[in-house]
LUMSE-333255 format. One record per residue (C-alpha): residue number from 1; residue in one letter; x, y, z. Coordinates in Angstrom, 2 decimals, always signed. Example, Ala and Ser with C-alpha at 12.3 -4.5 7.8 and 13.67 -1.06 7.14 Angstrom:
REM LUMSE-333255
(1,'A',(+12.30,-4.50,+7.80))
(2,'S',(+13.67,-1.06,+7.14))
//
This chain:
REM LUMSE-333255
(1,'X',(+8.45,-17.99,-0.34))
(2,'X',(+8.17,-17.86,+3.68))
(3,'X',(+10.94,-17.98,+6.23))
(4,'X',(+13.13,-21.20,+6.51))
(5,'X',(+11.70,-23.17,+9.97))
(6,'X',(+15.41,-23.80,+11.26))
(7,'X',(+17.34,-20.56,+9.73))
(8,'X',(+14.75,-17.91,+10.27))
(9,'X',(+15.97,-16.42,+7.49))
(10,'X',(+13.78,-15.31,+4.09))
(11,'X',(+13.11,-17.29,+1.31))
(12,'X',(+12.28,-16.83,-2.40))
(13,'X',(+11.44,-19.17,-5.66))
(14,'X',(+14.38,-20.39,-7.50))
(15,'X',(+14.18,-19.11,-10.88))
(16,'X',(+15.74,-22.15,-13.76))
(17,'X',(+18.46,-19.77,-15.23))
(18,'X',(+19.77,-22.69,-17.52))
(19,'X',(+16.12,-22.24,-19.11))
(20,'X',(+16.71,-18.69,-19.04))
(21,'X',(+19.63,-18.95,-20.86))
(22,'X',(+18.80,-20.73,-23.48))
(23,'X',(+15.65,-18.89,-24.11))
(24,'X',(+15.33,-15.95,-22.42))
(25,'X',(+11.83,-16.68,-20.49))
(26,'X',(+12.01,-16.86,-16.37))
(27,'X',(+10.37,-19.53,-15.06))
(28,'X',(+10.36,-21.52,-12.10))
(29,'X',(+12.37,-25.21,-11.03))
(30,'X',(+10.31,-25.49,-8.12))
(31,'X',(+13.08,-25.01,-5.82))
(32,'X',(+13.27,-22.27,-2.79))
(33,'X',(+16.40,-20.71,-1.59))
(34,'X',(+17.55,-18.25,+0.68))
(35,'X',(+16.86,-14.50,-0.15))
(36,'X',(+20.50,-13.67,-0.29))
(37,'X',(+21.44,-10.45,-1.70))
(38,'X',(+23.22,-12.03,-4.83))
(39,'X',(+20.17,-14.82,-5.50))
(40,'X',(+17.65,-11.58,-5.53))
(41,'X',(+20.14,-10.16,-8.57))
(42,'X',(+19.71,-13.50,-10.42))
(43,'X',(+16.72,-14.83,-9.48))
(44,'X',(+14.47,-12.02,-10.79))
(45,'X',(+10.92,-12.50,-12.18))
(46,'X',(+8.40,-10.76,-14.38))
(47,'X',(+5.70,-10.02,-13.39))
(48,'X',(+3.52,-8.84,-16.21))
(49,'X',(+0.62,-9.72,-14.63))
(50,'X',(+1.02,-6.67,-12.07))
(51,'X',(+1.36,-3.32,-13.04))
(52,'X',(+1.95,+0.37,-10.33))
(53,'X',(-0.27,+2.24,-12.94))
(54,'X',(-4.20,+1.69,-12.60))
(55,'X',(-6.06,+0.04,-15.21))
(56,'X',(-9.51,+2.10,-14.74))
(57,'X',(-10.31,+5.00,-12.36))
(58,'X',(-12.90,+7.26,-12.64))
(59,'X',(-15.91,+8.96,-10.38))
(60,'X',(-19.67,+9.54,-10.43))
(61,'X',(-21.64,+12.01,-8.56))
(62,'X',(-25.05,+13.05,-8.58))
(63,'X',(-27.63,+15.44,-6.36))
(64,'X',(-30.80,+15.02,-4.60))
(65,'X',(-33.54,+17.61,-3.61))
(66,'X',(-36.51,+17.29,-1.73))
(67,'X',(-38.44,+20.88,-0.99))
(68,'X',(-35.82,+22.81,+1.08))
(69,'X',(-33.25,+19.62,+1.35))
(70,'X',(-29.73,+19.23,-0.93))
(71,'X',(-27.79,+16.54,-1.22))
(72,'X',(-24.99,+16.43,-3.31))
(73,'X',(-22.51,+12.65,-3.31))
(74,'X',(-19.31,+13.10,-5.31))
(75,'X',(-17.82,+9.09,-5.34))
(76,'X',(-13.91,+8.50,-6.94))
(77,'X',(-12.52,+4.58,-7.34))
(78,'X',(-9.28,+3.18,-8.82))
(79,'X',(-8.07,-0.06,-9.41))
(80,'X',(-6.18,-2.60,-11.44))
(81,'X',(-2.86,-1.63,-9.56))
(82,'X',(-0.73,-2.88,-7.23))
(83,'X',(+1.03,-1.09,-4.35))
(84,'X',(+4.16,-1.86,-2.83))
(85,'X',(+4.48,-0.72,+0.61))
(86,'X',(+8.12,-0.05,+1.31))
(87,'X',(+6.66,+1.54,+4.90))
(88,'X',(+5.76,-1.49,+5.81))
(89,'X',(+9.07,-3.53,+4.90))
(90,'X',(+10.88,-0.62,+6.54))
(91,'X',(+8.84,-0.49,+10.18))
(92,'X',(+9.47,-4.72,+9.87))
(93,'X',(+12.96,-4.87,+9.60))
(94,'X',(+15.23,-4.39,+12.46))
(95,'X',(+18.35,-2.87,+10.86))
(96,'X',(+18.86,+0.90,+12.60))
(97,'X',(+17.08,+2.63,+15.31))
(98,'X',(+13.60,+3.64,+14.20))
(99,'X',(+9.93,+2.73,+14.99))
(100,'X',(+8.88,-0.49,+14.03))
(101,'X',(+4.90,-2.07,+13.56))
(102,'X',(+3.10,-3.32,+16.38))
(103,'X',(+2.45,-6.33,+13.84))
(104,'X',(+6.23,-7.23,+14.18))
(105,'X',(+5.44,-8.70,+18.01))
(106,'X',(+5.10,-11.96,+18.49))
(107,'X',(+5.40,-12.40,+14.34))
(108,'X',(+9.34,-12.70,+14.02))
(109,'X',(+11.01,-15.55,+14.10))
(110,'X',(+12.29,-17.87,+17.46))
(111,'X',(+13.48,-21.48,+17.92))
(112,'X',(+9.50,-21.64,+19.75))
(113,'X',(+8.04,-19.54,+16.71))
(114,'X',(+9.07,-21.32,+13.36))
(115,'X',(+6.08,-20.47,+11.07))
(116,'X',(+6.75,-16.40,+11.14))
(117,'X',(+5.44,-14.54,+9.03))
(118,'X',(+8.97,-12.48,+9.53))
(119,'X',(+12.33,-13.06,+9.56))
(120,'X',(+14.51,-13.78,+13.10))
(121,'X',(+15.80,-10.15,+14.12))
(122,'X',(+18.93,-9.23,+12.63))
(123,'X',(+20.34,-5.65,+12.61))
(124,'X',(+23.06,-6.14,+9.84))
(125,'X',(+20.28,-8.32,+7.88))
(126,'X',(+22.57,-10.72,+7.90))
(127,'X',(+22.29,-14.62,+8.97))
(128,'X',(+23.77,-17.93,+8.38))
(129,'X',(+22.42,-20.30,+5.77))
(130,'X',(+22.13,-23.66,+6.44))
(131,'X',(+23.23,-25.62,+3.48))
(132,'X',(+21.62,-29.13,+2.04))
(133,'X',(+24.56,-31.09,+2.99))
(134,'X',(+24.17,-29.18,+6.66))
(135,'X',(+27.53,-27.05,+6.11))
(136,'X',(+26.85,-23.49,+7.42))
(137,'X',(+27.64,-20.75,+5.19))
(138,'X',(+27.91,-17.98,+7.84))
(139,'X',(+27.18,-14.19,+7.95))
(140,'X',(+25.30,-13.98,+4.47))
(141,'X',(+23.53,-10.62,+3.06))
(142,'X',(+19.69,-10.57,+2.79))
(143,'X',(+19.25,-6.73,+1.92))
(144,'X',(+18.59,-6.31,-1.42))
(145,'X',(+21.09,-3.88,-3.24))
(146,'X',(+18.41,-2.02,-5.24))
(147,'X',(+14.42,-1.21,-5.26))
(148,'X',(+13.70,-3.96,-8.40))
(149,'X',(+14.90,-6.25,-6.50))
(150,'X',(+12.76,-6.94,-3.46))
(151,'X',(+9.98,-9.75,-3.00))
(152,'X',(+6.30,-9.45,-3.53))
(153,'X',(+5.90,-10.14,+0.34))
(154,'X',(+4.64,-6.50,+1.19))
(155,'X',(+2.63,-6.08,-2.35))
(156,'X',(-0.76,-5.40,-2.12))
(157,'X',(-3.68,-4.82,-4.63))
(158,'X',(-4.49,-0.75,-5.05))
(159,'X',(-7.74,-1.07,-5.61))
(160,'X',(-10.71,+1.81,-3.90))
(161,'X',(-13.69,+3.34,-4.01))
(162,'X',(-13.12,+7.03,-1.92))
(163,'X',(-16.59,+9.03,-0.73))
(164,'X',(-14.56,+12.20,-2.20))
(165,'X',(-17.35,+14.60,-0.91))
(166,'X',(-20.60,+14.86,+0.51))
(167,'X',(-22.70,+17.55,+1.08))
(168,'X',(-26.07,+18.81,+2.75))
(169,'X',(-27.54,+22.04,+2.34))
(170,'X',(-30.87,+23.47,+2.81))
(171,'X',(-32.77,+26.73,+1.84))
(172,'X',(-34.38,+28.65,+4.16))
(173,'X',(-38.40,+28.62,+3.48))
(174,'X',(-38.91,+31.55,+1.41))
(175,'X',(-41.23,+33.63,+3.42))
(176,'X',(-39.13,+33.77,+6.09))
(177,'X',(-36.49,+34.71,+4.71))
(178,'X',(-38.38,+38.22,+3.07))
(179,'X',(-39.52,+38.60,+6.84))
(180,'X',(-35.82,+38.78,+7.39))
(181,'X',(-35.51,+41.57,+4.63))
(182,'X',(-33.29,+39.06,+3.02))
(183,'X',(-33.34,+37.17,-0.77))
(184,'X',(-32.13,+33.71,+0.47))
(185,'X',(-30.47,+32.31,+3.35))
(186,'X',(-28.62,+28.55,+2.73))
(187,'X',(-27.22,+26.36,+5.53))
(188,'X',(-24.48,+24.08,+4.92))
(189,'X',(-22.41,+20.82,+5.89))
(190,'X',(-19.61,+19.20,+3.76))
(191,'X',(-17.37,+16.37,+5.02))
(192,'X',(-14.43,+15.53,+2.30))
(193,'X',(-12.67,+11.75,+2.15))
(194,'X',(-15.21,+10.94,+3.97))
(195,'X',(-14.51,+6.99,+4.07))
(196,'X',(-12.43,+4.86,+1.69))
(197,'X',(-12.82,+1.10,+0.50))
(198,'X',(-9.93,-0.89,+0.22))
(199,'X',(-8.50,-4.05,+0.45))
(200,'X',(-5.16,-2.37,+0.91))
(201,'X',(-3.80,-2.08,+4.62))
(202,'X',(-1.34,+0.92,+4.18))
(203,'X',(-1.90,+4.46,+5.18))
(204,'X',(-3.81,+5.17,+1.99))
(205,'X',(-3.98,+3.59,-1.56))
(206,'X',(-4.38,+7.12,-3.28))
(207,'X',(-0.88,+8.22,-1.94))
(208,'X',(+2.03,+7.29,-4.01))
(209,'X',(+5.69,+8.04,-3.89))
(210,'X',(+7.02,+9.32,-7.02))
(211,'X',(+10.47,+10.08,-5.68))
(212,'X',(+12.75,+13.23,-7.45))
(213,'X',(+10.08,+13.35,-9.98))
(214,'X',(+10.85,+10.21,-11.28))
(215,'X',(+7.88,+8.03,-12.55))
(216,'X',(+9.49,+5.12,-12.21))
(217,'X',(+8.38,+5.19,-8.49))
(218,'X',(+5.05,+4.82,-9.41))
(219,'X',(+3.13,+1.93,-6.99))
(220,'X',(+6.19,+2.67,-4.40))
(221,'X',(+4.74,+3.63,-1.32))
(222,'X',(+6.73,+5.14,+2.07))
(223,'X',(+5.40,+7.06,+4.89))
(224,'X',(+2.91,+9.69,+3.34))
(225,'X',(+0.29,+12.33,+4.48))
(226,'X',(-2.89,+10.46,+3.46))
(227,'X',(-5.95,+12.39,+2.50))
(228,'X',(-7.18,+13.87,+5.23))
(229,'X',(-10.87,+14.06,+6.65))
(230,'X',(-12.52,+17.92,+6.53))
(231,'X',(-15.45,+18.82,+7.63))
(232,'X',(-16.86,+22.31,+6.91))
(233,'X',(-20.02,+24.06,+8.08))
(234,'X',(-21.05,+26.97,+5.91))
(235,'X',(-23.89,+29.41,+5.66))
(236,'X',(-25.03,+31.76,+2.56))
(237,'X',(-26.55,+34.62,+2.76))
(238,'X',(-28.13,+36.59,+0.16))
(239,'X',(-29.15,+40.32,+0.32))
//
């Protein structure tokens, strides 16, 4: 829910847990409050609208001739997920010695700088909440204790379309070829992951982390390898 103007400190929707109580569904009062470790263990939502796993994927390809010429376009896409980048959160906060964004500069938040998109630099992730009544409650945890319980603020739709492969070959005209004492002679060029359409600003949408094998990482993403670009010249030659 943004960073507080005077704190600098994160904030998140107050879920009504008298509601929740009583009936067992999480909704809103309207409220924010301070992203304190303890009100992200109570003030949890579902969001059952979003899910790590895609909804549809698939691919098409298909391959064109024309006399000598061969092209051959292999296209993949995915979508209907949702990605959280834990790189991201990671390279924003300022809580050990490490690298950080280049997005963090100028973005944090200052006494001159009160609409951040980030909170004030901390590197215990701790601050002092300023209370209603304007009583301080001093040195207060804002790391979360556990994955679940983080803010959608670095969650990002999964969705892309990936040129997997494309290809262009061509045959050798045929009479020159027997004037080479030879049955067929084929030139070649093949770029893979050529370009990728996204939406999504991480390294790569494609890449997840699934963590000692466990699936429930799925839609977690750190630092990974993304797919690299290869490009590959080749030539055939039949005898």
């Amino acid at each position: 829910a943004g960073i507080d103007p005077e704190g600098g400190y994160e904030m998140i929707y107050e879920m009504d847990l008298e509601h929740f109580g009583a009936t067992g569904e999480r909704r809103e009062t309207g409220n924010i409050i301070p992203a304190t470790r303890s009100n992200l263990q109570r003030h949890l939502f579902d969001m059952t609208d979003k899910t790590g796993l895609p909804t549809f994927f698939g691919g098409f390809s298909n391959t064109f001739t024309f006399k000598g010429f061969e092209l051959f376009a292999l296209l993949s896409f995915s979508g209907g997920n949702y990605i959280y980048d834990r790189a991201e959160r990671n390279a924003t906060r300022v809580n050990d010695p490490k690298q950080f964004r280049q997005s963090l500069v100028g973005n944090y938040w200052t006494p001159g700088n009160t609409d951040a998109i980030y909170p004030s630099l901390s590197w215990n992730n701790r601050y002092d909440i300023i209370n209603a009544d304007g009583s301080i409650s001093a040195n207060q945890r804002f790391d979360n204790q556990r994955n679940g319980q983080v803010t959608d603020q670095f969650l990002y739709k999964g969705d892309f379309l990936r040129m997997r492969s494309l290809s262009l070959s061509y045959n050798l005209p045929r009479d020159l070829v027997q004037r080479l004492s030879m049955q067929n002679i084929r030139l070649g060029f093949t770029a893979n992951n050529l370009f990728t359409i996204t939406g999504y600003d991480g390294y790569d949408p494609e890449v997840v982390d699934v963590g000692n094998s466990r699936n429930i990482a799925q839609g977690w993403v750190n630092v990974a390898l993304p797919q690299v670009k290869s490009y590959n010249f080749n030539l055939n030659l039949t005898f």
